[in-house]
Steps between C-alpha positions, in 0.01 A plus 500: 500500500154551380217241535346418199146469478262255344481427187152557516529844736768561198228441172264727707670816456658438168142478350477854673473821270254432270114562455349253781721596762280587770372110419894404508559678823285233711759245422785647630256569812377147529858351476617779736214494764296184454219568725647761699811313585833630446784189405874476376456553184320822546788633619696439147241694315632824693782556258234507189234710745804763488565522133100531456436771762857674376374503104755289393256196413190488355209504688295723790685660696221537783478104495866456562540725806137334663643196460888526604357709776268183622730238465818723661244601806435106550899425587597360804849461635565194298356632173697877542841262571415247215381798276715790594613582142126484369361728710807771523435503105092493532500870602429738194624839487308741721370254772665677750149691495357222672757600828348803509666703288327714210470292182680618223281620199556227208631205725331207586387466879442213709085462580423461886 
């Protein structure tokens, strides 16, 4: 089953989609990455990173990936056990780019 993230990780990307999202983006960031560290609940925002980069939510795209891609690169073995489903469902169509493959013109890629 799914973790579920805060409630505050959870307000920060409903407010997403309007006219002060760049603005809107930093929380998600904060709550995600405080200070450059990665935690638990970092982890649950994965599943919402996905629907963002995939077009299915509202918000930026480019945001979503940069971010999944952080927190997903900062897993260690207890984080990729504890978080398996998260990050087998943070991977957006067309981020098998990033493993050296082509990218595929219209699909969202993983940044380096």
């Amino acid at each position: 089953m799914a973790a579920i993230p805060s409630e505050d990780l959870a307000a920060s990307f409903a407010r997403l989609g309007g006219e002060d999202d760049r603005q809107v983006w930093s929380e998600p960031w904060d709550d995600s990455c405080h200070q450059g560290c990665v935690g638990s609940d970092s982890f649950t925002a994965l599943p919402y990173l996905a629907e963002i980069a995939d077009g299915r939510a509202p918000g930026e795209p480019d945001e979503a990936v940069e971010l999944a891609g952080l927190i997903a690169s900062a897993a260690d073995d207890e984080h990729s056990a504890r978080y398996a489903e998260e990050l087998a469902g943070s991977s957006p169509p067309g981020s098998s780019a990033c493993a050296g493959e082509p990218p595929v013109p219209g699909r969202t890629r993983w940044r380096p």
